[in-house]
C-alpha positions in Angstrom: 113.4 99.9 87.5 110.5 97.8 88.1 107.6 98.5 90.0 105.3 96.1 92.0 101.8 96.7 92.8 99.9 94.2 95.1 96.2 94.1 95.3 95.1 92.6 98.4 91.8 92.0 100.4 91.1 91.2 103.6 88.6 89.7 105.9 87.7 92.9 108.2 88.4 91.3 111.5 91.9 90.7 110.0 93.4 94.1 108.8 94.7 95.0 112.3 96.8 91.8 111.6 98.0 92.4 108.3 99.0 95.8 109.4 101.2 94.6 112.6 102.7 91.7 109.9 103.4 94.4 107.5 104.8 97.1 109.9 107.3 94.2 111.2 108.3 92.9 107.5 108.6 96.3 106.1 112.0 96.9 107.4 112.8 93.6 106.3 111.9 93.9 102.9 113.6 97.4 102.7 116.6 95.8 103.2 116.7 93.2 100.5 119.3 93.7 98.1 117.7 96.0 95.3 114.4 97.0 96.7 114.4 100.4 96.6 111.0 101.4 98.5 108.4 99.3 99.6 104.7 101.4 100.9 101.7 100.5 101.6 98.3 102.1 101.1 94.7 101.4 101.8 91.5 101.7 99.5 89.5 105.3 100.6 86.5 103.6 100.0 86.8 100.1 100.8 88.8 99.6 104.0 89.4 95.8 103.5 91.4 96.4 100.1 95.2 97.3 100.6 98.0 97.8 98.0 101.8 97.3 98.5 103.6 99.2 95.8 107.3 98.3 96.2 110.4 99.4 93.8 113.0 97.5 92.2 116.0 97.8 90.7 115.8 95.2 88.3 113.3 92.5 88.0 115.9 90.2 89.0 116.0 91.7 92.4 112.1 91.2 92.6 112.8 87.7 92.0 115.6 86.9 94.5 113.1 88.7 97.0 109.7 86.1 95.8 112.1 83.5 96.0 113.3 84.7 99.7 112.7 82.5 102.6 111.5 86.6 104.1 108.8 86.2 101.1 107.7 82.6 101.6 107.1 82.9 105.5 105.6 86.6 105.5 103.1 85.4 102.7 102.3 81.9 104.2 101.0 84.3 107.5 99.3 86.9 105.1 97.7 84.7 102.3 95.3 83.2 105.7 94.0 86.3 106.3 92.8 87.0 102.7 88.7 87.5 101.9 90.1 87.2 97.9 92.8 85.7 96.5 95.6 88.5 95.9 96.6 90.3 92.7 99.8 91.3 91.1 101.5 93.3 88.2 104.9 94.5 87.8 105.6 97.6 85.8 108.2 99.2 84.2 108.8 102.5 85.3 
């Protein structure tokens, strides 16, 4: 299993965005073939920093989703919002 963890930060007046963007792909993402669970959480001391953690069954799922025409228009609309550029590991669990 892999697991993907997404540091991301926002401008302030932008979050509400992110959030609606987020609470529409969720789903979305859910449904690609091997994702097993995809959350979301947000820093509880700096509001504008938010982390996806989403799991995998194989890192070869994670790439058919990056790869997705779902990935490249959700994170064309989500990269504009950004204060910093994001970050990203994938783990093995």
């Amino acid at each position: 299993m892999i697991i993907r963890l997404v540091k991301m930060e926002f401008k302030l007046n932008e979050i509400d965005t992110f959030r609606l963007i987020f609470k529409e792909t969720k789903p979305l993402i859910e449904k690609m073939e091997g994702c097993l669970l995809v959350n979301l959480h947000q820093d509880a001391q700096h509001p504008e920093i938010f982390f996806t953690i989403s799991h995998w069954e194989s890192e070869m799922d994670l790439d058919h989703y990056r790869h997705s025409e779902l990935f490249i228009k959700t994170w064309k609309k989500v990269k504009l919002l950004f204060d910093k550029k994001a970050e990203a590991w994938s783990l093995k669990a």
